[in-house]
C-alpha positions as CSV (number, residue, x, y, z in Angstrom):
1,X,3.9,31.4,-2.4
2,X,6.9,32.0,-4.9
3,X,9.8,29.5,-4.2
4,X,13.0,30.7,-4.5
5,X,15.7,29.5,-6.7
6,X,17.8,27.6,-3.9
7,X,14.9,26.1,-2.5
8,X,13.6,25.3,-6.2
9,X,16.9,23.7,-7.3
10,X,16.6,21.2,-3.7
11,X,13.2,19.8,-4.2
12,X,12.6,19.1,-8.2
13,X,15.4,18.1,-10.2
14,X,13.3,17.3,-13.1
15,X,11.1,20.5,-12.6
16,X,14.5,22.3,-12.2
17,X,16.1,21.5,-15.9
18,X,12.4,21.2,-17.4
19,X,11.5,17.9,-19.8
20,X,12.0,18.5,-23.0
21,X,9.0,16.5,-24.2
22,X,6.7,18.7,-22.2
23,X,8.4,22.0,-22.5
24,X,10.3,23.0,-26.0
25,X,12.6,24.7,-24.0
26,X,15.3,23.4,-20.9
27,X,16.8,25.4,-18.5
28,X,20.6,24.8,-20.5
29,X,18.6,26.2,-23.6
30,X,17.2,29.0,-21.5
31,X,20.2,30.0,-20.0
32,X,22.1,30.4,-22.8
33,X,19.6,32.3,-24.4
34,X,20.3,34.5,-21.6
35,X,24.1,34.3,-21.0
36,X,24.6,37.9,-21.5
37,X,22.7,38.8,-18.1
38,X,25.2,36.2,-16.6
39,X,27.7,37.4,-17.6
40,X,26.8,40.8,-16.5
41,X,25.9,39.2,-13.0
42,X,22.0,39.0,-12.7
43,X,21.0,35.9,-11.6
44,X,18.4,34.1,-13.7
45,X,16.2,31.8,-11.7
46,X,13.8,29.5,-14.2
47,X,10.5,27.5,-13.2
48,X,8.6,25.4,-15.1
49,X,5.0,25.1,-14.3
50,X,1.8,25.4,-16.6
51,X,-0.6,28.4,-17.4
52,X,-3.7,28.6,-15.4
53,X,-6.8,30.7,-16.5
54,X,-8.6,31.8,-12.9
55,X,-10.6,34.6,-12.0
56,X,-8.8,37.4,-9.7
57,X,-10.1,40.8,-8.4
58,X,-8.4,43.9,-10.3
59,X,-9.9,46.3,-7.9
60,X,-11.4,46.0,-4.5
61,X,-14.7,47.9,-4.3
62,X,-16.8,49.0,-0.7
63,X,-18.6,47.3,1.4
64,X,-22.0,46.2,-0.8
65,X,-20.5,46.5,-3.7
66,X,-18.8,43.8,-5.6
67,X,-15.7,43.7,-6.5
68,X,-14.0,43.9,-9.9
69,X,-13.2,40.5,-11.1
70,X,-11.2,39.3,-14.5
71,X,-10.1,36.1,-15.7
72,X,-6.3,36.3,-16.2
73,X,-3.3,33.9,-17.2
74,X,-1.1,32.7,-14.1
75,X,1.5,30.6,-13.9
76,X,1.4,27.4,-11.6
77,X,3.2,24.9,-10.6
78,X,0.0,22.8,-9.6
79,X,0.6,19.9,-12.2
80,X,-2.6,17.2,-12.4
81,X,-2.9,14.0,-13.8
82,X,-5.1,13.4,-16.7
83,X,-4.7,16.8,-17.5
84,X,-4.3,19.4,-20.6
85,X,-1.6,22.1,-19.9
86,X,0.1,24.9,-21.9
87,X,3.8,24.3,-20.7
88,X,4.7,27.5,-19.1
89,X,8.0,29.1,-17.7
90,X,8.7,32.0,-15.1
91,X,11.6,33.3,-15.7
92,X,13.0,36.0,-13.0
93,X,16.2,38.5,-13.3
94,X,17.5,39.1,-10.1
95,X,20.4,41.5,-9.9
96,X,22.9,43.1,-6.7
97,X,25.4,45.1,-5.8
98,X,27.8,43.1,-8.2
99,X,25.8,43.3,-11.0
100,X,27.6,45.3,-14.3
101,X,26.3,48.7,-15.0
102,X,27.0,48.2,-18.9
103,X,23.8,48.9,-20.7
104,X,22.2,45.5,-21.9
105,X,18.7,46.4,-22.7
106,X,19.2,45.2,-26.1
107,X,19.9,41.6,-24.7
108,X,16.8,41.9,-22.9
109,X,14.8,42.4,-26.6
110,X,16.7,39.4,-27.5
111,X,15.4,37.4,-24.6
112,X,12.1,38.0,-25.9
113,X,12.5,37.8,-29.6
114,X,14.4,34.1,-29.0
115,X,12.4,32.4,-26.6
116,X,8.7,33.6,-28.3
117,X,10.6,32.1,-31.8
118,X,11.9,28.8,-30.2
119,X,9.3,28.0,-27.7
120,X,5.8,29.0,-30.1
121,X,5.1,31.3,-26.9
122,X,3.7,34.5,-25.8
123,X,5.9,36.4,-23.5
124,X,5.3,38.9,-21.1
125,X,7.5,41.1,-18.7
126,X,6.3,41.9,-15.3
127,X,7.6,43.2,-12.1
128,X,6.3,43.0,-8.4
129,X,3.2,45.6,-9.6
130,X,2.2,44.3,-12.7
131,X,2.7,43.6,-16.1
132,X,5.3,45.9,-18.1
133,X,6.3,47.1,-21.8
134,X,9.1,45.6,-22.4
135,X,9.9,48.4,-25.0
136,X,10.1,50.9,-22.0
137,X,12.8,49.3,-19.9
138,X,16.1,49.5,-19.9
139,X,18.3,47.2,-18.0
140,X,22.1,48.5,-16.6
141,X,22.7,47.4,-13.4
142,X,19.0,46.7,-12.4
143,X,16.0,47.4,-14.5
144,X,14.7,50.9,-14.9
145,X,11.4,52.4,-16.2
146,X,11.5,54.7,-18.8
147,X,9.1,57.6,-19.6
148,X,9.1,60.5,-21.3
149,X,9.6,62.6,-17.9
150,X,11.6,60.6,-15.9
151,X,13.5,57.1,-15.2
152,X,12.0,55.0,-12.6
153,X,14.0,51.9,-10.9
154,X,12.6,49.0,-10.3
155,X,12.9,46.9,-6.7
156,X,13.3,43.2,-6.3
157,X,13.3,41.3,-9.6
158,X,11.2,41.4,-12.9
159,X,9.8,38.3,-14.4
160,X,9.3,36.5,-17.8
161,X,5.7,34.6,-18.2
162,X,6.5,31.9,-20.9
163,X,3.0,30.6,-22.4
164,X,4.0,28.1,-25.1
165,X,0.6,27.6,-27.6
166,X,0.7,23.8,-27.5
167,X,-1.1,21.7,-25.6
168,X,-0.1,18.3,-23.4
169,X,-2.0,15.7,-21.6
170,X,-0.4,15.1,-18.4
171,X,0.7,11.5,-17.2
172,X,1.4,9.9,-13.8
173,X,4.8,9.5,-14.2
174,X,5.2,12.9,-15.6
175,X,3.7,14.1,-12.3
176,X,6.4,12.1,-9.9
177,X,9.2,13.3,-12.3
178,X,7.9,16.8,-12.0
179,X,7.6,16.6,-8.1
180,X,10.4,14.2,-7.3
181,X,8.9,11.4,-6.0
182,X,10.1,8.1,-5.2
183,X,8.2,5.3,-6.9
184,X,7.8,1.3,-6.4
185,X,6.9,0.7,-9.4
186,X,6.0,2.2,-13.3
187,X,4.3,0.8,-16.2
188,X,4.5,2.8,-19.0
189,X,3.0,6.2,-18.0
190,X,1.5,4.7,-14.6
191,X,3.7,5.1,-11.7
192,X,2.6,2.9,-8.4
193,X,2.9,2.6,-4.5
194,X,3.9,-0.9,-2.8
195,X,2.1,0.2,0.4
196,X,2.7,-2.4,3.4
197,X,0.0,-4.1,5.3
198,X,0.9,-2.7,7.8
199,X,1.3,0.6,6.9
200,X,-2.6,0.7,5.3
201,X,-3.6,-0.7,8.0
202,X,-2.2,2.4,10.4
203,X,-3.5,5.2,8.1
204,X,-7.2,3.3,7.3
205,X,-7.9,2.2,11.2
206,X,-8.6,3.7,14.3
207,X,-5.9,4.2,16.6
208,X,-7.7,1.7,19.2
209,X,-9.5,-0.4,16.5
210,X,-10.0,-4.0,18.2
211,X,-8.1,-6.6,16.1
212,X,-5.8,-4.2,14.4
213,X,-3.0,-6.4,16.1
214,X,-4.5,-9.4,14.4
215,X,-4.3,-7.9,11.1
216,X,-1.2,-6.8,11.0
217,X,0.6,-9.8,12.1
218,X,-1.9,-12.3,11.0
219,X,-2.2,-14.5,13.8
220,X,-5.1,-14.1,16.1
221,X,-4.3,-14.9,20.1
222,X,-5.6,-18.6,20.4
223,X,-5.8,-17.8,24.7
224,X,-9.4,-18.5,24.0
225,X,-9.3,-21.0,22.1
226,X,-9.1,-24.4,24.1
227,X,-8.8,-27.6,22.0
228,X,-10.5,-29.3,24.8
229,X,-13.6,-27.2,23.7
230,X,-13.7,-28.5,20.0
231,X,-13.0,-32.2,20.3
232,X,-16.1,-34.0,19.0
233,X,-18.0,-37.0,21.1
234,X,-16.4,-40.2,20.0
235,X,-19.4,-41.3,18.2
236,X,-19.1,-38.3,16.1
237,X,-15.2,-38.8,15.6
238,X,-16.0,-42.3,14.2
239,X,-19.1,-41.1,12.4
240,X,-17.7,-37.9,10.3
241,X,-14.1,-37.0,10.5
242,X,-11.9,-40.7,10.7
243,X,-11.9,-41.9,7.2
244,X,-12.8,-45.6,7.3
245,X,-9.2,-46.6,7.2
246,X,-8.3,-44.9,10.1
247,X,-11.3,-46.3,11.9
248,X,-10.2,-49.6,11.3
249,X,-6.2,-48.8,12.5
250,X,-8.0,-47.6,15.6
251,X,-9.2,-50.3,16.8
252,X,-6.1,-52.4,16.2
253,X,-4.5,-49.6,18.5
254,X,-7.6,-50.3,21.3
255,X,-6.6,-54.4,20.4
256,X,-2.8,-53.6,20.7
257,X,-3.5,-51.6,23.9
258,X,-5.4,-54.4,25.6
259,X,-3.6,-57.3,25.5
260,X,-4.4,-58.7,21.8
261,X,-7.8,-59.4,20.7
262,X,-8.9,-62.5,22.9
263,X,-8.1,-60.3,26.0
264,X,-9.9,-57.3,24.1
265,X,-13.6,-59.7,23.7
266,X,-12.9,-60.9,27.5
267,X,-12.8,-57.4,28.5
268,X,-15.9,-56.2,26.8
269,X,-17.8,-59.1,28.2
270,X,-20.2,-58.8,25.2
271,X,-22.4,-61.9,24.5
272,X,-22.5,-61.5,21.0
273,X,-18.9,-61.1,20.0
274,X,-18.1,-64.2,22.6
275,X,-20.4,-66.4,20.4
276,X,-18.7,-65.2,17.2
277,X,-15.5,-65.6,18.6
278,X,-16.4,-69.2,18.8
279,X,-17.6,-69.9,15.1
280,X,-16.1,-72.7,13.7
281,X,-15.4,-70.6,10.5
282,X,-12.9,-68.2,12.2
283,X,-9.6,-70.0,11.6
284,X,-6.9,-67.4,12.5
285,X,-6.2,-64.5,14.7
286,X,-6.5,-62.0,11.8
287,X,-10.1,-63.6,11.1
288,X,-11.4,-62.8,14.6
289,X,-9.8,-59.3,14.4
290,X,-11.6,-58.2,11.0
291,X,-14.4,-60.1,12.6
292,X,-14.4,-57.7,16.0
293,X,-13.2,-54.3,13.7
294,X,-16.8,-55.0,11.9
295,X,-18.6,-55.1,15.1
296,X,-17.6,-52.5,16.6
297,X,-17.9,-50.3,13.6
298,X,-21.3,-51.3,12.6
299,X,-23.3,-51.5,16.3
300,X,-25.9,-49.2,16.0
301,X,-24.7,-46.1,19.2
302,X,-21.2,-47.7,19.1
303,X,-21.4,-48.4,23.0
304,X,-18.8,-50.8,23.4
305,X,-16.0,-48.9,21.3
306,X,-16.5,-45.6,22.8
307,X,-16.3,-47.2,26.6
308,X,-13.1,-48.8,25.4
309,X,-12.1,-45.6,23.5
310,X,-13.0,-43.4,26.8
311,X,-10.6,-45.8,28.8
312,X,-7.5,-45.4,25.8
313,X,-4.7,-43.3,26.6
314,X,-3.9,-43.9,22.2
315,X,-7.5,-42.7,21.6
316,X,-7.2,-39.4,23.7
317,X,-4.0,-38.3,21.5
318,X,-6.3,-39.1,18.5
319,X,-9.0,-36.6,20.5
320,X,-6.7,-34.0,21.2
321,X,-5.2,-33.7,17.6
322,X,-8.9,-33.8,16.3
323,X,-9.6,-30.7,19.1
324,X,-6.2,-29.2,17.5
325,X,-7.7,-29.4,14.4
326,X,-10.8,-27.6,15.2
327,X,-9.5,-24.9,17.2
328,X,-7.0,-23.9,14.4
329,X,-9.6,-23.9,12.3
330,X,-12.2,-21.6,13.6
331,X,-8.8,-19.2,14.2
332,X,-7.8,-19.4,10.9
333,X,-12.2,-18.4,10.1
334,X,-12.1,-15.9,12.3
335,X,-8.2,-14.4,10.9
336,X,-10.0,-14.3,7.6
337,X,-13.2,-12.8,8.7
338,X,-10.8,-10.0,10.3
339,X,-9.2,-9.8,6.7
340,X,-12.2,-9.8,5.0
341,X,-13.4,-6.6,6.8
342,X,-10.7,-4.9,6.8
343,X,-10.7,-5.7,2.7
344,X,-14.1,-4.2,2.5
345,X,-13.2,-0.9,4.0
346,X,-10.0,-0.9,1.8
347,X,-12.8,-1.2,-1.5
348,X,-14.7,1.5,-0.2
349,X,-12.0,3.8,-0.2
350,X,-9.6,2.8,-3.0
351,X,-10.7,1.6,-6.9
352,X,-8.1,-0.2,-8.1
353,X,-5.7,-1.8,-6.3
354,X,-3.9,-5.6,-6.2
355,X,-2.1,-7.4,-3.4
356,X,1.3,-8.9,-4.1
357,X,3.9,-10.7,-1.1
358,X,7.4,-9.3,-1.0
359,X,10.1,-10.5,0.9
360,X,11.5,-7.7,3.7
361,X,14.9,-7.2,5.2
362,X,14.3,-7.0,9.2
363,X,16.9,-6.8,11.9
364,X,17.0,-8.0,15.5
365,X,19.4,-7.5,18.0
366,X,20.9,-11.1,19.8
367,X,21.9,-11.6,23.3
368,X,25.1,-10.1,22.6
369,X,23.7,-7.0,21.2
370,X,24.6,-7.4,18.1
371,X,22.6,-7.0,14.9
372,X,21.0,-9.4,13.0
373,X,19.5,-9.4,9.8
374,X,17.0,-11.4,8.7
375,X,14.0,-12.0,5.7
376,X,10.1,-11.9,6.5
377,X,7.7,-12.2,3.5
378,X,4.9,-9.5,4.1
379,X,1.5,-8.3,2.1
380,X,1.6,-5.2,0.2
381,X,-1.1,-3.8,-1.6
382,X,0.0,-2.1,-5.1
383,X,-1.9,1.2,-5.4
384,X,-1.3,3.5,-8.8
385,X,-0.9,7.1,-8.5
386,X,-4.5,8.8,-8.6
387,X,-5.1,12.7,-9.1
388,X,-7.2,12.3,-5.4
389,X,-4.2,12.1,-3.5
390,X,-3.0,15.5,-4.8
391,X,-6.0,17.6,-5.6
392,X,-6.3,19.6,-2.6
393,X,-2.1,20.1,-2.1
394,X,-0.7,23.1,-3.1
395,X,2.6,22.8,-5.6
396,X,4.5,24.1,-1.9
397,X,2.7,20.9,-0.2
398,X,3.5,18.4,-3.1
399,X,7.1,19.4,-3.6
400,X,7.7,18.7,0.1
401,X,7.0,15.4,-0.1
402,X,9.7,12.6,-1.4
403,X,8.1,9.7,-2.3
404,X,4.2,8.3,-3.0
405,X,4.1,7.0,0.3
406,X,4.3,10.0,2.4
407,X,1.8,11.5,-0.5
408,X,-0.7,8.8,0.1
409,X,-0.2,9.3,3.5
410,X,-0.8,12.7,3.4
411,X,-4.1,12.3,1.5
412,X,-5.7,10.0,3.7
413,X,-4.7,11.0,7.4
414,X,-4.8,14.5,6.7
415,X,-7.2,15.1,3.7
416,X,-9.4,12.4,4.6
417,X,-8.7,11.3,8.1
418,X,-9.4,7.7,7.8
419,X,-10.9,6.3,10.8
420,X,-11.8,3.0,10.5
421,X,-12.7,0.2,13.8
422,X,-12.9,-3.5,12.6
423,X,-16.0,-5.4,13.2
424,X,-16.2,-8.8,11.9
425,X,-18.2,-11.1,11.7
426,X,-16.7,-14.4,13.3
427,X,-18.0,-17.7,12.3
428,X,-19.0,-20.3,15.0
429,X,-16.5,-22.5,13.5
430,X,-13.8,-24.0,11.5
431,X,-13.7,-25.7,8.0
432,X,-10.8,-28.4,8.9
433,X,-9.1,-30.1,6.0
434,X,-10.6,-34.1,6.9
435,X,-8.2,-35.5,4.2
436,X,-5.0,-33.7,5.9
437,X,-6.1,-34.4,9.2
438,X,-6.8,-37.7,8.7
439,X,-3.0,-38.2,7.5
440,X,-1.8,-36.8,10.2
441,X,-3.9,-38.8,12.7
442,X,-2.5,-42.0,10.4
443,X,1.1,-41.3,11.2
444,X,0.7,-40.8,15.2
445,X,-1.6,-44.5,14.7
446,X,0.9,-46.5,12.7
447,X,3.2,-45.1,15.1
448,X,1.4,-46.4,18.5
449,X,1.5,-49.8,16.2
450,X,5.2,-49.9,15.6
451,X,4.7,-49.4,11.9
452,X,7.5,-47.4,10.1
């Protein structure tokens, strides 16, 4: 379908005046190369495309028969990356009932002569039937057909096809300039989308895909993940996750929380720590405590610390931060195993791509109803520009479309209708940070001590 020039002039700006270091000739050159048929009131309506060789039937034979077929020049506005052109124009002469009847075929031979000089081009004339001489038209107030027996006029418009001899390798950016797109981002000749999580998220996945929620705001619900499920068995606690400081500032809580560490070896009762308790060699307080602290932490099963630990309101804080721990942790495997699947289907479907973090204006709306603005740092995947998106979208198709987004858009929920479900894998568990932990469970302990 032929656009016409209003349309033209709304969706390509760059297309519309022509760039110069594709095309040896801009519309300001070609219109005044052609000022006398404005000012004679035809209206001169200039595309800039490229000249496609196709094959195209030249007659139409019966049934059985095959047709008549011949490779001809046509002019297209189909522009592809990576590729070779000869810059081509179409150039139509429109005219109407205001349009001059002064005789300017001889401006019409200028036309030709200039622009096949200026541009290195071939030139050819055509109307709505076919190609023309242009040495048997004259133009006053339309265009006319001369023969030898009669003067035909001509309907509509006739047409200039512009093939300039050069060649030129087509870039990305050349290819948003040409169609008007909007771009996040160029480098050099390549011209790049900032594409939201989000956003690649809705076009890749299934409409119901489980854990698309997840994804996109990458938290996952925690409703099933009880702390109380993850706490280890206080032998374990003392075994593998309390560093051996922390082990120690335990029990001085356990000593604290029982009255002070004669009251502590009454209330275990054990026979062993009652005869230590009485060695001659213990001569303070602090003695008997390091003394008790090494007992406890070197008996075999650790019986008599984890009945006092079972029996320590301090202890159970400990216990429920270590569950915490845990349970954050196997949310924060299972968040990544939900990223790392949807990253897979993302590398099956795009080559090249990076992943940046970009700070977003959002807006809420308070209590009072008014607006508020505020700043949310999100993922977004940088994508170039690649000839896929475009290949099967007509010039009509690709000048409707404003920016790479909608174009990427367009090329994978309508050309290849993505339709992705998640399906991770989730791990049984959490890696949890022991050294960061273990700080953390050292703060609420010197804090049950009464140490700043």
């Amino acid at each position: 379908m032929i656009k016409n020039w209003n349309q033209f002039i709304i969706e390509s700006s760059t297309a519309k005046t022509g760039d110069i270091s594709v095309w040896s000739l801009s519309e300001d050159d070609i219109k005044d190369i052609m000022i006398e048929f404005e000012h004679n009131n035809y209206n001169v309506a200039i595309r800039f495309g490229s000249l496609e060789r196709k094959m195209v039937i030249t007659r139409v034979r019966p049934i059985g028969r095959p047709d008549d077929e011949e490779i001809k020049d046509v002019f297209t506005e189909d522009i592809n990356i990576g590729e070779e052109i000869r810059p081509a124009y179409m150039i139509e002469i429109h005219w109407n009932n205001k349009t001059s009847n002064d005789d300017i075929t001889d401006a019409l031979y200028f036309v030709f002569d200039t622009i096949k000089e200026r541009a290195n081009a071939e030139i050819s004339l055509h109307d709505e039937n076919g190609e023309l001489d242009v040495n048997d038209i004259k133009i006053e107030q339309g265009a006319y057909l001369v023969t030898d027996d009669e003067e035909l006029e001509l309907e509509d418009h006739l047409s200039l096809f512009v093939k300039e001899e050069k060649k030129v390798t087509i870039s990305g950016r050349f290819v948003t300039n040409y169609y008007g797109w909007e771009v996040d981002e160029t480098k050099g000749d390549n011209v790049y989308l900032h594409i939201s999580l989000e956003d690649l998220a809705d076009v890749m996945l299934s409409r119901k895909s489980d854990y698309k929620s997840y994804l996109i705001s990458g938290e996952i619900d925690d409703s099933n993940y009880y702390s109380g499920e993850y706490a280890s068995d206080i032998q374990s606690i003392f075994t593998y996750t309390l560093s051996k400081e922390n082990c120690e500032i335990v029990i001085k809580t356990l000593i604290k929380e029982n009255g002070g560490i004669t009251k502590l070896i009454e209330d275990i009762g054990n026979d062993t720590l009652t005869s230590l308790s009485k060695n001659d060699k213990i001569k303070t307080s602090q003695d008997l405590e390091d003394l008790v602290i090494e007992f406890l932490l070197k008996e075999r099963y650790k019986r008599e610390l984890v009945a006092l630990c079972k029996e320590s309101e301090s202890f159970q804080e400990i216990q429920q931060t270590i569950g915490d721990w845990e349970a954050n942790a196997h949310m924060d495997a299972n968040m990544e195993d939900i990223w790392n699947e949807f990253i897979e289907i993302v590398d099956k479907e795009i080559n090249d791509y990076s992943i940046i973090e970009k700070d977003v204006k959002k807006f809420y709306k308070n209590s009072d109803g008014d607006k508020k603005e505020y700043t949310e740092t999100e993922k977004f995947f940088v994508i170039p520009l690649s000839q896929d998106w475009i290949s099967d979208v007509d010039s009509d198709g690709r000048f409707s479309m404003d920016n790479l987004l909608e174009v990427f858009k367009n090329w994978a929920q309508e050309i290849m209708s993505f339709n992705y479900n998640l399906n991770p894998n989730f791990s049984d568990y959490g890696d949890v940070n022991i050294e960061a932990l273990n700080r953390e469970i050292k703060g609420i302990l010197e804090q049950q001590l009464g140490i700043k």
